[in-house]
C-alpha positions, -999 to 999 in steps of 0.1 A, spaced: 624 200 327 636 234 318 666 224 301 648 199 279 621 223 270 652 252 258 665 222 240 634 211 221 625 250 211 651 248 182 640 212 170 604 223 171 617 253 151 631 237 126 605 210 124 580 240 119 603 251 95 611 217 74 571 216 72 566 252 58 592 245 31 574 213 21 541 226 17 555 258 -4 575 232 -22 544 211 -32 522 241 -37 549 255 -61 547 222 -79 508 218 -79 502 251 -93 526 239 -125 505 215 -128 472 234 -126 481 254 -158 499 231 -180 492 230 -210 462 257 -204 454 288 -226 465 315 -207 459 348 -218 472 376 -201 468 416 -205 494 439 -205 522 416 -201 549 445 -206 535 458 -173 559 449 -144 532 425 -130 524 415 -162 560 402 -168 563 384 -141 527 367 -144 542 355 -179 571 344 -161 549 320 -139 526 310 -159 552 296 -185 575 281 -160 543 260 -150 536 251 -184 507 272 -199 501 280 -236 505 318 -231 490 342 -251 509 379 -243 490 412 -251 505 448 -248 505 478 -269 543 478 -277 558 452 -301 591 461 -292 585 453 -255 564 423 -262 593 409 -284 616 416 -255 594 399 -230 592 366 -256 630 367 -257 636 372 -219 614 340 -218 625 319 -241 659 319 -229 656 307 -197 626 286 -204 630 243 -207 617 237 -241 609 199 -235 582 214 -204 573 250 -219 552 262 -250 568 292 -271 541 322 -260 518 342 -291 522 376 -292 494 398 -296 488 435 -299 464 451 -278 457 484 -261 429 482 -244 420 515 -243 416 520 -278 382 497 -275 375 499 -311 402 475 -317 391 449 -286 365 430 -304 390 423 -331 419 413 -314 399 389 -292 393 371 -322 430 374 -329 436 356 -294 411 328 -299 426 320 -332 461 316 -311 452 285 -296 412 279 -308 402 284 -270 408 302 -241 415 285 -204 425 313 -181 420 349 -188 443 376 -165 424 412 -167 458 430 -161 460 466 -181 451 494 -158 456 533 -166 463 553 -141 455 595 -133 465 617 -105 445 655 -100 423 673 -88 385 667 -103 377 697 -114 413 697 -132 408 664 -153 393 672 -183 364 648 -197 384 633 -224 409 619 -199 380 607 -177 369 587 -206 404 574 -218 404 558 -184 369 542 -183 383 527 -216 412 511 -204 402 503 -172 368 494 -175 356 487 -210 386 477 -227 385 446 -200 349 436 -201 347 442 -242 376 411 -244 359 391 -215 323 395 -234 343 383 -263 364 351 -252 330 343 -224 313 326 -249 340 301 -258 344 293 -218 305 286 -216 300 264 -247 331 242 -233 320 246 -194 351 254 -183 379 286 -176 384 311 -154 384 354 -154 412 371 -130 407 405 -128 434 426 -108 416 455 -98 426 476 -71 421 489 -32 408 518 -51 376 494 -63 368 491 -27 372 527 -12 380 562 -30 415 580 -26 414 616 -33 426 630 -66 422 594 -80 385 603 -91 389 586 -126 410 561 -115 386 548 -84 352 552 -106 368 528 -132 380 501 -103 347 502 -87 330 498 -115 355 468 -129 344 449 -94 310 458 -96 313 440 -135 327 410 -119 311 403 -91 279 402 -107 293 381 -134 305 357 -108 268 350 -101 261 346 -138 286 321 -153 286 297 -120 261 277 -138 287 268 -167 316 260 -144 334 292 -149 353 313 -117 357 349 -116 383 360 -97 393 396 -83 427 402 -67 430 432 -50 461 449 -43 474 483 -31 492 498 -54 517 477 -71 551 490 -66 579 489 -94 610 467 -89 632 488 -75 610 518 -51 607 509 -15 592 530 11 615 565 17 624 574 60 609 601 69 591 611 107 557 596 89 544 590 130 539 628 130 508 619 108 481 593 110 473 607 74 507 601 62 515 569 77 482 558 61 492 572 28 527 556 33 514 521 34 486 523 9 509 541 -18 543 517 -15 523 485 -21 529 445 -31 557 441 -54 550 425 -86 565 389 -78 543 388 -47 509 398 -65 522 376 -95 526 344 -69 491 356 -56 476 357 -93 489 319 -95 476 307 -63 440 322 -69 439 301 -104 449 273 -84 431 274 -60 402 290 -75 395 319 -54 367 341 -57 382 374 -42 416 379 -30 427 416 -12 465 420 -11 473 445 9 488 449 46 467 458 79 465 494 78 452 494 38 426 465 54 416 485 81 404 511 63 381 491 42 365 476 73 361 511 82 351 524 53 320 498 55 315 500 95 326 534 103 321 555 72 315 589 90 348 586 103 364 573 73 355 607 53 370 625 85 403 612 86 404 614 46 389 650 48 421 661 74 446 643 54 430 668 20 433 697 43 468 689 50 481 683 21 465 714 8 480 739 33 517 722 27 535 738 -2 549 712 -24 589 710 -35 592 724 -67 
């Protein structure tokens, strides 16, 4: 009996295994099919998530529509596409220039982006600006260039390509916010106040465009790592503050939250949070323990204050 029970472990491995890949496998080629031939428009695409949310979303067959602020790197993007791209199963992507913080411009350019394609399917909320200080040390103007980019840049070109998605009863908004919509991080007050109120914006939306058959989604991660930065060694253990800090700062890598991005659409998720346990557990305790979330955030302040820093 034992021997036939150590003999059936690796079958029943790789039977477990055989299944996983199938289901990825089908999942990968459902999602294709969920946004072929759909408008998909898609903020910031120079970005590194940005890129490689183009990079799905064309390989499964959308119209893409590509905003950024650089011509030059949106050019470079359309290329990089283009050439590894089946053009019997893929549409060649619109360019669009758009800086979202300059909000003037938004209303303008959104008409740019409906002329693309005469509609808009799927709309990713991507462009984010980001501040690190103390407070007292941001100066006003900055505080507002942020709101801008992160908060009314966004909801300016939703308020502007919403009305198309209602009168046709269909599409859907993906927002990537942030961890920092859910809970504050010191010396990110600009950056947090904008996050929060992008989520506040789209949850209440949610409730107001369900009637017309159109999602709002919000995926949430940590902070979205570049390609090539992984988390440093270091005795991080010597700190609940820094191990914390460790986790929240080297976040999802751009593939992962671009995958995550695709799976939402398909699936149609209302509210995705990317992140791993320790960034979770603090927004439980944030909610359930908040006393003792300002504590341990407090010491961690403290500490960092009374450590000189290199250089």
């Amino acid at each position: 009996m034992g021997v036939t029970a150590v003999l059936m472990l690796p079958l029943l491995l790789l039977g477990i295994s055989g299944l996983l890949f199938i289901y990825q496998e089908v999942s990968r080629l459902w999602s294709k099919s969920v946004v072929q031939n759909k408008v998909v428009v898609i903020t910031d695409a120079i970005s590194g998530l940005g890129k490689e949310c183009a990079r799905v979303f064309h390989t499964g067959g959308a119209r893409l529509v590509l905003c950024g602020k650089n011509w030059e790197r949106l050019q470079s993007l359309y290329d990089a596409l283009i050439s590894v791209a089946d053009p019997s199963k893929t549409f060649t992507p619109k360019l669009v220039l758009l800086d979202l913080s300059d909000i003037s411009c938004v209303q303008d350019v959104a008409k740019e982006v409906l002329d693309c394609y005469g509609c808009v399917d799927i709309l990713i909320n991507n462009a984010s600006m980001k501040v690190k200080g103390p407070a007292h040390k941001i100066s006003l103007e900055l505080d507002k260039k942020i709101m801008d980019a992160n908060y009314f840049g966004p909801i300016i070109l939703t308020k502007a390509l919403l009305p198309n998605m209602i009168s046709r009863r269909t599409g859907q908004i993906v927002l990537v916010n942030n961890i920092q919509g859910k809970l504050g991080i010191p010396f990110r007050t600009a950056y947090a106040a904008s996050k929060h109120a992008a989520l506040g914006f789209f949850d209440c939306l949610r409730a107001e465009v369900e009637e017309y058959d159109v999602v709002v989604s919000t995926v949430s991660p940590t902070f979205i790592r570049s390609y090539h930065v992984d988390p440093g060694q270091g005795n991080w253990e010597a700190s609940i503050w820094k191990f914390f800090f460790r986790k929240l700062t080297y976040g999802a890598h751009p593939v992962d939250v671009a995958e995550e991005v695709m799976r939402t659409v398909r699936r149609k998720k209302q509210e995705v949070f990317l992140a791993n346990p320790i960034p979770k557990a603090a927004v439980y305790v944030r909610t359930l323990f908040p006393e003792l979330f300002f504590a341990v955030v407090a010491c961690g302040v403290k500490e960092k204050l009374s450590v000189p820093e290199e250089g």
